[in-house]
N, C-alpha and C positions, 0 to 999 in steps of 0.2 A: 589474825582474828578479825580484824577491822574490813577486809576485803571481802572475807568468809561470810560476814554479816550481812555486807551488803551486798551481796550477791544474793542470798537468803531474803533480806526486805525483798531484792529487786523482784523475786520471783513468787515470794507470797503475802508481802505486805502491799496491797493497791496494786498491782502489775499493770503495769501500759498494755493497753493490747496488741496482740501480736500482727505485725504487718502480713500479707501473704506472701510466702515464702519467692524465691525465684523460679525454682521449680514448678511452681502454683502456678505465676505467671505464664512460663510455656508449656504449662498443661490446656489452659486458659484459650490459648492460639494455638493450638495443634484441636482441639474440639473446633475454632471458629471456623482451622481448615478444612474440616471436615463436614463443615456445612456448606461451604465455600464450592467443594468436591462436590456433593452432592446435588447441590444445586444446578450448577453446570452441567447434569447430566439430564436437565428436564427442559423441554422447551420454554422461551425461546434458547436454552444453551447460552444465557448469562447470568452475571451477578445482579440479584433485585438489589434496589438502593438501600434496604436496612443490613442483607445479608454484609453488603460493600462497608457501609460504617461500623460493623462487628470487627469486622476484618481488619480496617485501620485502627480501631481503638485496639484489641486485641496486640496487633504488631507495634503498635505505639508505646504499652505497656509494659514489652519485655527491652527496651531500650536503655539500655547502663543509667542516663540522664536521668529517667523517669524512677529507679529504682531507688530507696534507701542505699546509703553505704554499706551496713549492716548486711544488706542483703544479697549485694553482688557477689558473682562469682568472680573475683579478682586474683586467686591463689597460682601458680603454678604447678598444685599439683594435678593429678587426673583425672580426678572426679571434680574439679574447681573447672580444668581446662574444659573436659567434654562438659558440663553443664554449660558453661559461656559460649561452646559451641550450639548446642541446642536452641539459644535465643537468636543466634544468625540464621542459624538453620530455619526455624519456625517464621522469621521475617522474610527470609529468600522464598518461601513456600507460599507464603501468602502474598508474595508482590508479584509472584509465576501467575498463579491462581487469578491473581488480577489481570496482569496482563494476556490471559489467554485469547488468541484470536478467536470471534465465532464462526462458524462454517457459512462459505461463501452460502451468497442469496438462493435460494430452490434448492440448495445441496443437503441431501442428508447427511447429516454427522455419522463417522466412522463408528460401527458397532465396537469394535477393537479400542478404539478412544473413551467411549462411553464407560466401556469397561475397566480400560485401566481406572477412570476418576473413582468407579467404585471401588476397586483398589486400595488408592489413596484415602478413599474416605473411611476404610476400615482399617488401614495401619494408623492413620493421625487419632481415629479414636481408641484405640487398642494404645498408642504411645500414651495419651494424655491419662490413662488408668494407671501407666507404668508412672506416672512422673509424680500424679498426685497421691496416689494411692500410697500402703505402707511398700516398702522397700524390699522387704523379706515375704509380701506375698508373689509365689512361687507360681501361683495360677494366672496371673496378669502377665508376666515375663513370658510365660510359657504363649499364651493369646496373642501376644505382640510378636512372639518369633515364629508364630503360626501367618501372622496375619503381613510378617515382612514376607517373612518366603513366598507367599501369594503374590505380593505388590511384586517384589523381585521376577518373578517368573512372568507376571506379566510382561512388563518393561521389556524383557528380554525379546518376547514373544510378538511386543507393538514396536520392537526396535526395525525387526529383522522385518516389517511391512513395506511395502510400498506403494502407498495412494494414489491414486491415477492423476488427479489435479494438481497443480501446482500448490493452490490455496491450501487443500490438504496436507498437502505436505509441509506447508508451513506449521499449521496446526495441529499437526503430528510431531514435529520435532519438539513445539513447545510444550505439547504431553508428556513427553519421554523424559523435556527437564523438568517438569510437575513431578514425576513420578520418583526420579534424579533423588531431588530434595529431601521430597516424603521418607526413603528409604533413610539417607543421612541423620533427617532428626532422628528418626526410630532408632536407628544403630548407637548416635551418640547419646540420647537417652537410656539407654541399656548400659552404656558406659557410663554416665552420672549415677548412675543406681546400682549396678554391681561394681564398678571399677575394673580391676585387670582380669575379669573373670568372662568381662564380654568382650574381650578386647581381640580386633580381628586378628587372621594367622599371617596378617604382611603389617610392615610399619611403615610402609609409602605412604604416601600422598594426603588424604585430608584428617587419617587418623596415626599422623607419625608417632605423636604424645602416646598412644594407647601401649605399646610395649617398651616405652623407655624407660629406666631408671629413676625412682624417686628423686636423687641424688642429681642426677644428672638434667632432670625437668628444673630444679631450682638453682643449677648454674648456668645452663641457657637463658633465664629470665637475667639472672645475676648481670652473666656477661652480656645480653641485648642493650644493658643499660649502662653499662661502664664505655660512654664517648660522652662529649660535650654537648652534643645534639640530646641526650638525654632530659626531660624534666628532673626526672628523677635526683641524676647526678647533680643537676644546677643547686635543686635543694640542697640537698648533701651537701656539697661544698660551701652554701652560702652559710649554711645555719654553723657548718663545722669550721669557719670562719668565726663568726661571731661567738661563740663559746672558746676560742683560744683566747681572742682578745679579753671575749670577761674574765675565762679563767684569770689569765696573766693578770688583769687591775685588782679582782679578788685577790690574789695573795699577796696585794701589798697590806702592811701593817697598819696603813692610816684607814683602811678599809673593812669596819668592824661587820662582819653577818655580813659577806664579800658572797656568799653563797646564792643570794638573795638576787644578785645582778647577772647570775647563769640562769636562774628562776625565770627572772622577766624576759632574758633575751630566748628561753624555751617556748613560755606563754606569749609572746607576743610579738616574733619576730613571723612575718606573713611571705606570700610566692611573690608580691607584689611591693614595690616601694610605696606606691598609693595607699594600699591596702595597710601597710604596715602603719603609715603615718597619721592616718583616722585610726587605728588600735591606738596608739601611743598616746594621740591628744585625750584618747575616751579613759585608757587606764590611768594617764599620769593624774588627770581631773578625780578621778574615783579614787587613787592612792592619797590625793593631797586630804580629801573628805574624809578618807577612813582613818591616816593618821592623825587626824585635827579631833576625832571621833576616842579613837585609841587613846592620845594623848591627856585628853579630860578625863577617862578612864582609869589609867592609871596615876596622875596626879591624884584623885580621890581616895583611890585605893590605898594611896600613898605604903607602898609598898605588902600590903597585907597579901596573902594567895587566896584566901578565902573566898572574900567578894569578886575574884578573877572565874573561880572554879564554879562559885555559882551560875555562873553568866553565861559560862562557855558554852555550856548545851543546846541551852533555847537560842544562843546568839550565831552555833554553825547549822543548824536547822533551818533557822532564814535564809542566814547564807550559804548553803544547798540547796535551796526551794528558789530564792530569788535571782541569785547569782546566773543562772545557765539563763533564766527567764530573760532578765532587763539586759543582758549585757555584758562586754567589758569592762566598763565603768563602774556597774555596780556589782561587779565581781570581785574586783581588786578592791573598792573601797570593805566589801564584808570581809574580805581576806585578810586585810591589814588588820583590822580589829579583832579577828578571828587569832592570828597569829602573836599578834601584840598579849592578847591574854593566854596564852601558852606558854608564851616564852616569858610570863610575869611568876608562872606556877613552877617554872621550873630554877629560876634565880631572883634576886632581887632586882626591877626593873622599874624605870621613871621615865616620865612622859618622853626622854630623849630618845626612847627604841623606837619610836616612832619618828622621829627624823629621819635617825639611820636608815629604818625600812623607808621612807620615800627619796630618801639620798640613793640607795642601792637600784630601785626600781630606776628614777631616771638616768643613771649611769648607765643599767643593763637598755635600758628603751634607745637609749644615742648610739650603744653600739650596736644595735638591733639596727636601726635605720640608718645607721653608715655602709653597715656590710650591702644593707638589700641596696644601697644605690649603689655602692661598687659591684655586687653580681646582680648580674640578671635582671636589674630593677623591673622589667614590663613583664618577668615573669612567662607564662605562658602565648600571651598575647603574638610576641614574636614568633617565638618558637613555634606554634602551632602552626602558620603561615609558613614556612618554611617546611613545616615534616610534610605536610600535604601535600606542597610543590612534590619535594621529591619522590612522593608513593603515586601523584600522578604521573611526573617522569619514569619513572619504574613501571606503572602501568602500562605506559604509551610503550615499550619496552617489549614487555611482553605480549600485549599486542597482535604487534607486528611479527615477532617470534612466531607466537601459535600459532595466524594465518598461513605464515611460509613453511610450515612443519606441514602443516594438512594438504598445503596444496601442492607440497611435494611429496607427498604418497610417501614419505618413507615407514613410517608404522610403527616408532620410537621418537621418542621427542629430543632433539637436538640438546646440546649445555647450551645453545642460546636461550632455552627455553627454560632453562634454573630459576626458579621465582624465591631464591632466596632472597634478594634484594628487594623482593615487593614485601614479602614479609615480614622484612627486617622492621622498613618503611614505614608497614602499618600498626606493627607494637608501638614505635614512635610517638605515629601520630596519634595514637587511639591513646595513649597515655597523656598527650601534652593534651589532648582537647577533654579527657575525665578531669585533669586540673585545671581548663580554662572553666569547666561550667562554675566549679568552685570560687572564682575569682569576681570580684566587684568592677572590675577596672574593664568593662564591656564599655565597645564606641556606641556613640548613641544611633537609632535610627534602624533599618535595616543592615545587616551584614552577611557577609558570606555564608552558604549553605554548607558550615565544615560536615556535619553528617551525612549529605548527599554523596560529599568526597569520601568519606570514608568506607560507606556502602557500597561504592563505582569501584574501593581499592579491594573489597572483596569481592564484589563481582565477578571482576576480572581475575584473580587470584581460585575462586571456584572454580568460572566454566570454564578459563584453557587448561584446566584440568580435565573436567569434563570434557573437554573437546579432543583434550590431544589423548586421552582414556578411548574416545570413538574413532579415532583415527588410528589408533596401534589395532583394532579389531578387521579382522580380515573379510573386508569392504571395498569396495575401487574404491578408490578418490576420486575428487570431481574432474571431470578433463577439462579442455582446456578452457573452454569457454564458461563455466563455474570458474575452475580455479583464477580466474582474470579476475571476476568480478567477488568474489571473494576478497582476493589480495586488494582491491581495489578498494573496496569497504572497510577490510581492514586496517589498510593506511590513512584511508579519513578519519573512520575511530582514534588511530593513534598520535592522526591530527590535531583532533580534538582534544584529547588530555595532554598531550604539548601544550597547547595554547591557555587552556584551563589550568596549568600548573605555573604558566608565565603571570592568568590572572592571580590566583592565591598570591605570589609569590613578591604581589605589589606592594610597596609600602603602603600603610592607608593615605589618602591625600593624594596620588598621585595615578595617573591609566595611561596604559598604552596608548598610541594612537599613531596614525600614519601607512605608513606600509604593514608591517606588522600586527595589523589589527586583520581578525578573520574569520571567518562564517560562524566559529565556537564562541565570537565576543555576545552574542546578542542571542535572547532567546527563540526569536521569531526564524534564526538561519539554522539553527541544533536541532531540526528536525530530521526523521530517520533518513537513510543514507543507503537504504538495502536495493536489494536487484528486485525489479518488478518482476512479480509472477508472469509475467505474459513475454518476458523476453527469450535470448536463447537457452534459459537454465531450464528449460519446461521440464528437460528429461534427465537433468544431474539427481547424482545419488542422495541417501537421507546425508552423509555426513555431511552433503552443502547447507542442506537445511539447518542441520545440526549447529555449523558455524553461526550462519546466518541471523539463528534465532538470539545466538550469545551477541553478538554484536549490535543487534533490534536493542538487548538490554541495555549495554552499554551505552547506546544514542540516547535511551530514555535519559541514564544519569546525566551524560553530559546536557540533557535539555534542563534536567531539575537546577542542574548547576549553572546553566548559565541564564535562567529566567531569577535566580536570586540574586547573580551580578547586575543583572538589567533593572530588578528594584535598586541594587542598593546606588545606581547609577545614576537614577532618572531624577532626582532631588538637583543633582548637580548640572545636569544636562538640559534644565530647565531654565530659558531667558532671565 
C-alpha cells in the first residue's frame, strides 16, 4: 500500500518534470541529420558553422554520459537493444555527415551524390516522426518504409557508379557510407518501436538481437558478464562478500537489531574504497547526530508510543524531503530518529536503541570498507584501462583481418574475421566506463579520451562489416597495386590501435619511451595514412575506395586518441 501511494504522490501530487525521453533524443539528431543532408546538397557543398554545432550538440546529446539513468536504454531485451543501437547509429551518421569530403576544386558534384543526400535527408526525417511520434501510428511507419526503400535503392544504384576522378570517388564511397548509416538507424528504429514485427528475414550481422529469443537475449548479457574482467561481477562479489560477513556477526547473540549492520553494508558500501570511506565518515557523523537526536527523544518520551506516533509523520516527511537533498549524513542522521521512533511504537524502548542502532551502523560501515579494500578497491578505474586495451587489441585484430579478406578477392569473410572478440571487448568496456563516470575517484587534470576509444571500437566493429558486406558483392577486387596499398594502410591502422592499446594500458604515472615509442604516441604523427588520389589506384575499383574511406575513419579516432594522450602528457613533459 505504501509503495502504491507513492507511486500515485509521484505521479500526481507535484510531479518532477519529465526528462526527454531517449527516443526523443535520437529523434532530435536524426532531424539535425537531416539538415546536415540537406545542406550538403547546396553550394558551396558544406557544413555552415551553426548547421556543424547542431550537429555536435545533437550527437552529444544521445551519449549514455549525458543521459539520466532512468532513461538509458540499458536492458538486454529488443526493443532496449535496438533503441541503444539507434543512438550509435544517429552519432555514426552525423560524424560521416561531418566528415564528408567536398568535391575537388572547379569539379561539379556528382548529380547521383546530390541525390542520394536527398535521400538521406528524407529517411532521417521520416525516422525522427517514427521515434517521436506515437508508436501505434501506422502512417509514420508506413512513410519511413516508403522513404527507406527509396534511400535503399538509391545506395544500390550510387554503389554500382563509377566517377571518373579519383577525388570522386573518394567522395563517393563516403556517400554510400552516409547512406550505409541513414538506412541502419531507420531500420533499427523500426525495431525500437515495433519490436520483432520489424525484425529483418536474416539474424546476421548488425541485427543479430532482432530474431533471437527473449530468453536467450538475457543469458547472453548474463554470461558476457560472468569473468573477473567484468565490473559487474567485481560488484557482485564484493558487496556479496560483505553481506556474508554481516550476516555471520548479525547472528551472534551479543548483537541485538544485527539486521541493521546488513542495512548499512547495503546503503553504504561504494565501487570504490575511496568512495566508500568519505560515505562512511559522512553516515557514521550523521548516525552519531541522529542517535544523540533519538536518544533525548526517547528518554522524554520515557517510554509512552504516543508522543513517538505524533512525531513520526512530520519527522519522515523531513526526512524524505531533506535526506536525498543534503546527503549521507543527513540521511542517516533522519533515519535514525526516524526509526528509533518506530521501533518505540512497536515495544517499549529507551534511549539505549539508539546506541545499538549506531553500534550496528559502524560494525556494518568496517565491514563495508574491509571488503572494498580487499576487492577491487580502485574499482573501475583499473578495470576500464584494461577493457579498452583489449578491444583495441581486438580492433587492431580485425583490422588487419578485413584488409586481407578484401584484398584477397575471396567474397566471404574468413573465421579470421569473427569479431566476436571485439564484441565481447566492447560490452566490457562500455560497462566498466558507465561505472567509471559514476565514481569520484577521477585523476586530476586531463585524461585519457576512453569515449574516443570506445567509438574507434565501433567503428571498426561496423565498417568491416560494411566492408567485408561490399567485398562478398560481385565486384573485382582491387588488383594488385590497390590491393598493396590497401593492406599497406591497413597495417598502419592496426599499428595504430596496437600502440594506443599499449598507451590505455599504462599504469597512471608511468609512459612508454625508447624504442617502442611510435608515430600513434603523439598527436601531430596520427595523421591520415591513406594512398594519394594521384598515385597508381587512379583506376582501382569502388570497393578500394570503400576500404579506404573506413580506414580515413579509423585514422580520425586514432588522431582524437592520441591528441588527449598528448594533453594529458604535456604537464609532465614540461622543464
Amino acid at each position: 500500500m505504501g509503495l502504491a501511494l507513492t507511486v500515485l504522490a509521484e505521479a500526481f501530487v507535484l510531479p518532477d518534470a519529465r526528462p526527454p525521453s531517449y527516443a526523443e533524443r535520437v529523434a532530435a539528431a536524426a532531424r539535425s541529420a537531416a539538415r546536415c543532408a540537406a545542406a550538403l546538397r547546396e553550394p558551396p557543398y558544406g557544413l555552415p558553422a551553426d548547421v556543424t554545432r547542431q550537429a555536435v550538440a545533437a550527437g552529444e546529446a544521445v551519449r549514455p554520459s549525458r543521459v539520466p539513468e532512468a532513461e538509458r536504454p540499458a536492458g538486454p531485451s529488443l526493443r532496449e537493444r535496438a533503441l541503444a543501437h539507434t543512438g550509435l547509429a544517429a552519432r555514426t551518421l552525423l560524424a560521416r555527415l561531418r566528415a564528408l569530403p567536398a568535391p575537388g576544386p572547379g569539379i561539379p558534384p556528382d548529380p547521383a551524390g546530390l541525390a542520394l543526400l536527398g535521400s538521406v535527408a528524407a529517411a532521417d526525417r521520416e525516422t525522427a516522426v517514427v521515434l517521436a511520434g506515437d508508436p501505434a501510428t501506422a502512417t509514420a511507419t508506413a512513410e519511413a518504409g516508403t522513404a527507406a526503400r527509396a534511400l535503399h535503392t538509391a545506395r544500390e544504384r550510387a554503389a554500382l557508379l563509377q566517377p571518373a576522378t579519383p577525388v570522386d570517388r573518394r567522395r563517393h564511397a563516403a556517400l554510400v557510407e552516409i547512406a550505409d548509416a541513414a538506412l541502419v538507424l531507420g531500420q533499427v528504429a523500426d525495431l525500437s518501436v515495433r519490436g520483432r514485427a520489424a525484425a529483418p528475414d536474416t539474424a546476421e550481422g548488425r541485427f543479430w538481437y532482432a530474431r533471437v529469443h527473449p530468453l536467450r537475449l538475457w543469458w547472453i548479457r548474463l554470461a558476457g558478464h560472468a569473468e573477473p574482467r567484468s565490473v559487474h561481477f567485481q560488484n557482485a562479489v564484493r558487496i556479496s562478500l560483505a553481506l556474508a560477513v554481516a550476516r555471520t556477526v548479525a547472528g551472534l547473540d551479543t548483537l541485538p537489531h544485527g539486521f541493521w549492520a546488513m542495512l548499512a553494508v547495503l546503503s553504504l558500501t561504494r565501487t570504490t574504497a575511496v568512495q566508500t570511506r568519505a560515505t562512511v565518515r559522512q553516515a557514521l557523523t550523521g548516525t552519531f547526530v541522529g542517535a544523540l537526536a533519538a536518544g533525548v527523544v526517547l528518554a522524554l518520551a520515557a517510554g509512552a508510543a504516543l508522543p513517538c506516533a505524533v512525531l513520526l509523520p512530520p519527522l519522515m516527511l523531513i526526512a524524505f524531503c531533506v535526506g536525498p537533498v543534503r546527503g549521507v549524513g543527513w540521511m542517516q542522521a533522519m533515519f535514525t530518529l526516524v526509526v528509533s521512533l518506530v521501533f518505540a511504537q512497536l515495544s517499549v524502548a529507551t534511549w539505549q536503541l539508539a546506541e545499538v542502532r549506531f553500534l550496528d551502523v559502524l560494525i556494518g560501515s568496517v565491514i563495508g570498507m574491509l571488503c572494498g579494500l580487499l576487492a577491487w578497491p580502485k574499482g573501475a578505474h583499473d578495470e576500464l584501462g584494461r577493457s579498452v586495451a583489449r578491444l583495441l587489441r581486438g580492433a587492431a585484430a580485425q583490422v588487419a583481418a578485413t584488409t586481407r579478406a578484401v584484398t584477397a578477392g575471396t567474397g566471404t569473410p574468413p573465421a579470421a574475421c569473427d569479431d566476436a572478440e571485439v564484441r565481447h571487448a566492447l560490452l566490457l568496456a562500455e560497462t566498466a566506463y558507465a561505472q567509471f563516470q559514476g565514481e569520484a575517484q577521477h585523476p586530476a587534470g586531463p585524461g585519457p579520451d576512453w569515449h574516443s576509444a570506445l567509438m574507434a571500437g565501433h567503428h571498426v566493429l561496423w565498417g568491416a562489416r560494411r566492408v567485408l558486406d561490399t567485398a562478398a558483392e560481385p565486384e573485382p577486387a582491387p588488383d594488385r597495386s590497390a590491393g598493396s596499398r590497401v593492406r599497406s594502410y591497413g597495417a598502419w591502422v592496426a599499428d595504430g590501435f596496437v600502440m594506443a592499446a599499449a598507451r590505455f594500458d599504462v599504469p597512471k604515472g608511468r609512459r612508454r619511451s625508447g624504442p617502442g615509442e611510435t608515430r600513434a604516441d603523439t598527436a601531430e604523427d596520427a595523421q591520415p595514412g591513406g594512398p594519394d588520389p594521384s598515385d597508381a589506384t587512379r583506376d582501382a575499383p569502388p570497393l578500394f575506395y570503400t576500404a579506404t574511406a573506413w580506414l580515413d575513419s579509423l585514422t580520425a579516432d586514432l588522431a582524437r586518441m592520441a591528441a588527449a594522450h598528448a594533453v594529458e602528457d604535456r604537464p609532465r613533459r614540461q622543464p
